[in-house]
C-alpha positions as CSV (number, residue, x, y, z in Angstrom):
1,X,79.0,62.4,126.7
2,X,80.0,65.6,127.6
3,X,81.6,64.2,131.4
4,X,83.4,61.8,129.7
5,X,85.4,64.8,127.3
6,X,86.7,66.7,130.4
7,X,89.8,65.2,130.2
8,X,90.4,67.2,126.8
9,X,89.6,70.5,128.3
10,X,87.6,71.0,125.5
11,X,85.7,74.8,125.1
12,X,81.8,74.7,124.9
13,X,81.9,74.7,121.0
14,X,84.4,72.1,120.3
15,X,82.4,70.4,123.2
16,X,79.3,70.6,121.0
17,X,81.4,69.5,118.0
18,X,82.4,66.4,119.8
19,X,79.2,65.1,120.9
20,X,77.2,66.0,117.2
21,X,80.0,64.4,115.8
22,X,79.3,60.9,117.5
23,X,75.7,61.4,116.9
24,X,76.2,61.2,113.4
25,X,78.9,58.2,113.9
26,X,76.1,56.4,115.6
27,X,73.9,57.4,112.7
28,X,75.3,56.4,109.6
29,X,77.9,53.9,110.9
30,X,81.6,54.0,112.1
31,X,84.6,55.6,110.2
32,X,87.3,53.4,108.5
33,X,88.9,53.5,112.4
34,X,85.8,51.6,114.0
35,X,87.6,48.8,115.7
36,X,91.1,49.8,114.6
37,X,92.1,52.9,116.0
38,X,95.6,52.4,116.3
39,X,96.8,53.1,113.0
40,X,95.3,56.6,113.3
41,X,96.6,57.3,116.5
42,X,99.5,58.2,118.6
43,X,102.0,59.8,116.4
44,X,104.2,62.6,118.0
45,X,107.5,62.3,120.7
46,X,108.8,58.9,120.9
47,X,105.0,57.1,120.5
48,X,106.2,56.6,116.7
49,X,106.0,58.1,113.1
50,X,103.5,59.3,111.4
51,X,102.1,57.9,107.9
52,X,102.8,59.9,105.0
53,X,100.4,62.1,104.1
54,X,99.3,59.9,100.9
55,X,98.8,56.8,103.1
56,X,96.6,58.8,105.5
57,X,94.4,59.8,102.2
58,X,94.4,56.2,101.7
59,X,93.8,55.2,105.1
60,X,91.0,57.2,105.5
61,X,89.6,57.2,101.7
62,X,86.0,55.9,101.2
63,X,85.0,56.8,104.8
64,X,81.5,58.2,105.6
65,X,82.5,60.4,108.5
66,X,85.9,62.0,106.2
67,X,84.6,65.5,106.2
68,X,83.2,65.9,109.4
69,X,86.2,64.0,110.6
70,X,88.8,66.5,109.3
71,X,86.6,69.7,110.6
72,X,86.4,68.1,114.2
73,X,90.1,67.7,113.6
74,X,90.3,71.2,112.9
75,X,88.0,72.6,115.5
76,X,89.7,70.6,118.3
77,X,93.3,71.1,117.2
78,X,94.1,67.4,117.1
79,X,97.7,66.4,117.0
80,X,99.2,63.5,116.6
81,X,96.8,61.2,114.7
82,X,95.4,60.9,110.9
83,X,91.8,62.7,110.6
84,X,89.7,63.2,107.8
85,X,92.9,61.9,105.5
86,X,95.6,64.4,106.9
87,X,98.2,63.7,109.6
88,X,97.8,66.1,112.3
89,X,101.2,66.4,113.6
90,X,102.1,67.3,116.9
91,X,103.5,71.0,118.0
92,X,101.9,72.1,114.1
93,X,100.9,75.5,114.8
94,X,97.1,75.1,114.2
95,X,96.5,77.7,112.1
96,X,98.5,75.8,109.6
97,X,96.7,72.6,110.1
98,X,93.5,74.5,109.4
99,X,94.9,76.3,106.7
100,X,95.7,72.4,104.9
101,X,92.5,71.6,106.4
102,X,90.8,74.2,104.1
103,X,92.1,73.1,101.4
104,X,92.0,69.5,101.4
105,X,88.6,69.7,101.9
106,X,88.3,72.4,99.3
107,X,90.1,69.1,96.9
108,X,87.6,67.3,98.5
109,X,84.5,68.8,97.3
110,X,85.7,69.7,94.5
């Protein structure tokens, strides 16, 4: 798994991140994206908008993989796509994503 994330240019933790995070994709089943990824992807520039924040809740609401998801998210400073019921908009400075990050999941727990 790891060749196949060079393209990302991905450190050795976020690396680590990536491939646990499939591990326990393959374990306990696919997110709400399985099959469908487009939805959750590809948002940013001239690709297209971005849902609003309470359809990505809803888009990814009742998913097994929603926590991990959103700290992957975080870890890998994704941008342009909905994780772990956030958007992740592109050129967000990602200590601000992390910072919502924190406290979504905080709500989350709750």
């Amino acid at each position: 798994m790891a060749e196949s994330l060079e393209y990302l240019k991905l450190n050795k933790e976020q690396v680590k991140a990536t491939t646990e995070f499939y591990e326990l994709w393959d374990d306990i089943g696919p997110g709400n994206c399985d099959g469908n990824p487009e939805p959750y992807t590809g948002y940013g520039d001239d690709e297209g908008e971005a849902p609003r924040r309470v359809s990505a809740r809803y888009m990814c609401s009742g998913c097994p993989l929603l926590i991990e998801c959103g700290d992957l998210a975080a870890l890998t400073n994704a941008q342009g796509v909905v994780r772990g019921g956030m958007v992740w908009a592109v050129g967000t400075n990602y200590q601000q994503n992390k910072k919502r990050w924190l406290k979504r999941k905080a709500e989350l727990d709750g």
